[in-house]
C-alpha positions as CSV (number, residue, x, y, z in Angstrom):
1,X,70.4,202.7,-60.3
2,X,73.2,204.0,-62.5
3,X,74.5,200.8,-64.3
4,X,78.5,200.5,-64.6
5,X,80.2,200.7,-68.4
6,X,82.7,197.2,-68.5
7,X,85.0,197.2,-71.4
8,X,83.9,195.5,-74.9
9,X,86.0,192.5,-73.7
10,X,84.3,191.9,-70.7
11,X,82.1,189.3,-71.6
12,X,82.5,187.3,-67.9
13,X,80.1,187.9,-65.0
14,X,81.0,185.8,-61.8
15,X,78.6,186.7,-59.0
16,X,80.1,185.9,-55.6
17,X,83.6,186.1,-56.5
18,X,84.3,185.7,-52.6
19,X,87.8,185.6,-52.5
20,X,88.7,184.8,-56.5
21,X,89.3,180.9,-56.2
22,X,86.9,180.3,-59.2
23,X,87.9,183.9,-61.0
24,X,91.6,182.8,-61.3
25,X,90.0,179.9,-63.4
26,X,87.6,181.9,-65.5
27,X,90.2,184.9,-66.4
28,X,92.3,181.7,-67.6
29,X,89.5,180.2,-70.0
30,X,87.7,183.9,-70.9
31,X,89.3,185.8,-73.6
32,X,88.7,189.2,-72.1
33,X,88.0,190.3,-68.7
34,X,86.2,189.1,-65.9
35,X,83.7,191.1,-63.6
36,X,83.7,190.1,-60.6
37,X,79.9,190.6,-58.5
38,X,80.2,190.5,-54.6
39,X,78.7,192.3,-51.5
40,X,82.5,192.9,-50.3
41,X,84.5,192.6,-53.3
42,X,87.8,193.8,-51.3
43,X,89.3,190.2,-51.5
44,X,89.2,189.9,-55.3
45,X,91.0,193.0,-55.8
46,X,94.3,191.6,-56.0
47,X,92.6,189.9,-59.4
48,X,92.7,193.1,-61.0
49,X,96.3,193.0,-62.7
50,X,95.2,190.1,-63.7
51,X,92.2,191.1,-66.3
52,X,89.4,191.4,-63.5
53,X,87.1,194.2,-62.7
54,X,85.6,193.5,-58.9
55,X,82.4,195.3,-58.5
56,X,80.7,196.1,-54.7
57,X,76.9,195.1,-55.9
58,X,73.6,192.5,-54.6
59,X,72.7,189.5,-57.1
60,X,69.5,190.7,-56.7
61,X,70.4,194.7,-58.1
62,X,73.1,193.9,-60.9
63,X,74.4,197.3,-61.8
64,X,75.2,196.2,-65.1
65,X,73.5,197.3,-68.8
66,X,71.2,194.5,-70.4
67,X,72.6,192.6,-72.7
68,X,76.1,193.1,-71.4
69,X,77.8,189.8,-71.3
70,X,78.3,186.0,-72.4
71,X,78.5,184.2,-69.2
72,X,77.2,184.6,-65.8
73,X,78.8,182.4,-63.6
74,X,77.6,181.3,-59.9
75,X,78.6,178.3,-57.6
76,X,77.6,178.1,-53.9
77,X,76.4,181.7,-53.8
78,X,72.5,181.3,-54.9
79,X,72.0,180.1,-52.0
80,X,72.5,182.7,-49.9
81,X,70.4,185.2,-52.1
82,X,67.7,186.1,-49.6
83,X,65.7,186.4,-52.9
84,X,66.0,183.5,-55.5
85,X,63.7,184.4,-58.0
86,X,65.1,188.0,-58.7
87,X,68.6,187.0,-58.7
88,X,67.9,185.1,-61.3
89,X,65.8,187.6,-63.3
90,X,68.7,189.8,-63.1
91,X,71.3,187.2,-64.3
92,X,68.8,186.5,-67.6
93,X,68.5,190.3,-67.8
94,X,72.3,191.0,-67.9
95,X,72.4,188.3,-71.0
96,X,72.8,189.0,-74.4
97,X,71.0,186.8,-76.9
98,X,73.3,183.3,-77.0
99,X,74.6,183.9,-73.3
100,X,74.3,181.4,-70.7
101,X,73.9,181.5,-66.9
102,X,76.0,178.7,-65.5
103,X,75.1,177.6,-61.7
104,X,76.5,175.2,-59.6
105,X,74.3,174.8,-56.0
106,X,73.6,172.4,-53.9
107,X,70.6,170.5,-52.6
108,X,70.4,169.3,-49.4
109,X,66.7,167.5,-48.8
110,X,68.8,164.8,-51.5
111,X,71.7,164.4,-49.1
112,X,72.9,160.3,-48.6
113,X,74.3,159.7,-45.0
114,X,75.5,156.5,-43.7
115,X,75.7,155.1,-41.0
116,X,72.6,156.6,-39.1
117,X,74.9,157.9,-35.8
118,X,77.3,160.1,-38.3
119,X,73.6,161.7,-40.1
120,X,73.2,165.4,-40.2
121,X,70.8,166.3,-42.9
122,X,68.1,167.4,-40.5
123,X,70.6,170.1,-38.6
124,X,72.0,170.9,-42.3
125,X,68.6,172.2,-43.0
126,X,67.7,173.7,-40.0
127,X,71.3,175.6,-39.5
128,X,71.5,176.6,-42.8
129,X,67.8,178.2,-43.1
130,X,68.5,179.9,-39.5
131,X,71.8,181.4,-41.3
132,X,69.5,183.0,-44.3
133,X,70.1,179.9,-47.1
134,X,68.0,177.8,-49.1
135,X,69.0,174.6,-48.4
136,X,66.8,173.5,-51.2
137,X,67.9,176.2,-53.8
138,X,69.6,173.6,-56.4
139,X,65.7,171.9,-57.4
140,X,64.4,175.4,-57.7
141,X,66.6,177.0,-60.3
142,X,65.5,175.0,-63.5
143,X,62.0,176.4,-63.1
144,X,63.4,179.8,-62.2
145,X,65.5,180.2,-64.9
146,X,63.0,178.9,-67.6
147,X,60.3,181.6,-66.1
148,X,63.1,184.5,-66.9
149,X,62.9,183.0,-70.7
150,X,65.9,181.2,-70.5
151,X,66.4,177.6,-72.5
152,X,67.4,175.1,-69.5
153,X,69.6,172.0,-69.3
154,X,70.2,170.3,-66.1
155,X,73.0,167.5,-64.5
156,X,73.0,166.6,-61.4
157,X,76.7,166.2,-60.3
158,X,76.5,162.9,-58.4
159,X,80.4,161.5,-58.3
160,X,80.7,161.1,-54.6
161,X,84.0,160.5,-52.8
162,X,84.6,159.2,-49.5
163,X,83.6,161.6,-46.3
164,X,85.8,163.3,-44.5
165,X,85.2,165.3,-40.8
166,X,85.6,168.9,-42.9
167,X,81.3,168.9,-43.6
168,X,80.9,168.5,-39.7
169,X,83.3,171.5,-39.4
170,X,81.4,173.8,-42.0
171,X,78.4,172.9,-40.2
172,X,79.9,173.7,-36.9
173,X,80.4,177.1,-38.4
174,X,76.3,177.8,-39.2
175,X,73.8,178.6,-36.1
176,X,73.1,175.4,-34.0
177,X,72.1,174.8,-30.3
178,X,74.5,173.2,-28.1
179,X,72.9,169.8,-28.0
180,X,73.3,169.9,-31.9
181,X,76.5,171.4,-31.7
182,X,77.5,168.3,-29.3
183,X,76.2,165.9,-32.2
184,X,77.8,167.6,-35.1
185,X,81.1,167.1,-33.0
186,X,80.3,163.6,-32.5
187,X,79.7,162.9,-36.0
188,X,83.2,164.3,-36.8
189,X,85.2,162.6,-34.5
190,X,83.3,159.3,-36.0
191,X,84.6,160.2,-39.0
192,X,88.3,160.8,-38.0
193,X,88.1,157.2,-37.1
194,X,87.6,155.9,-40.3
195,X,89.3,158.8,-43.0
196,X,89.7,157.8,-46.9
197,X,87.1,154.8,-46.3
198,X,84.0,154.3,-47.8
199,X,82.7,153.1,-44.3
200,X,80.2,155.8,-43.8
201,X,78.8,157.4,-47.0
202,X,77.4,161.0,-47.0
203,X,77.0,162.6,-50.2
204,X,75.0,165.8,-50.8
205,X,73.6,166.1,-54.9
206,X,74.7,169.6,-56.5
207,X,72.6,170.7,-59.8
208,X,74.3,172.2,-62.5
209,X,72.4,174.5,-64.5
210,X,73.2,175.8,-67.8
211,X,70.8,178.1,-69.0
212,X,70.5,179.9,-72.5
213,X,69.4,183.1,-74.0
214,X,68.1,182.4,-77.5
């Protein structure tokens, strides 16, 4: 695959740049440019006066050199992979020696739901493996990573805030029957019934991983 030349500055790899929310924030903190990885890339392109280079390209086929940059960044986009363990192997591949991959995912078999009628876990799982996710994909980078060489450090980010109806619409939004979708309906309009409270409790864990190239 021919691998595209970034400029000496561009030391920032975000994969799943989606539509630049996160890039905005790393073309602040980076020094030189950030390349931005997604499948449609079209939506970062307004990014580009801006210091960032979006690049049409698969997590799993990075068409990047080895060695090529400082950072990889990923939140929420892991997940939706298809194929974990080489994404990974390309992120650790595009590192240079001292370069970290940075991932922020979620974990779902850890979710906290209370009271028992506003509990979706189960169709959470379900929905999101029917979409093409790992629900689970948060407990499996640590070991990933460490197989593709990489020096691991792990946090779970577990500062919950009260719920709000907006998880039931997400879910709404992933494949579901219409006796789930009926019950993911019901457990948001529970939920608009008791807004900024800590009433019901739902909280699901993410796992920050940093991992290093030595």
């Amino acid at each position: 695959m021919r691998r595209v030349q970034i400029g000496r500055k561009s030391r920032v790899l975000e994969i799943g740049a989606g539509h630049g929310m996160v890039t905005r924030e790393l073309l602040r903190r980076a020094a030189g440019n950030v390349v931005c990885i997604d499948t449609d890339p079209r939506a970062a392109a307004s990014l580009v006066r801006h210091g960032a280079q979006p690049i049409a390209a698969d997590a799993c086929d990075l068409p990047l050199a080895d060695g090529c940059v400082d950072l990889v960044f990923c939140q929420n986009v892991l997940m939706w992979t298809g194929d974990l363990s080489r994404a990974i192997e390309e992120a650790a591949r595009v590192l240079q020696p001292g370069g970290a991959v940075v991932a922020l995912e979620p974990d779902y078999g850890g979710m906290i739901e209370h009271p028992a009628h506003v509990s979706l876990q189960d169709l959470w799982l379900s929905a999101l493996r029917a979409a093409g996710a790992d629900p689970l994909v948060g407990r499996a980078i640590p070991g990933l990573c460490e197989k593709a060489g990489l020096q691991v450090w792990v946090e779970l980010q577990n500062i919950p805030s009260p719920p709000t109806p907006d998880g039931p619409q997400l879910l709404l939004g992933l494949p579901l029957s219409g006796h789930e979708r009926a019950r993911v309906e019901e457990a948001a309009r529970a939920l608009e019934e008791m807004p900024g409270t800590w009433e019901a409790f739902i909280h699901v864990p993410y796992v920050l991983v940093v991992a290093t190239r030595a």
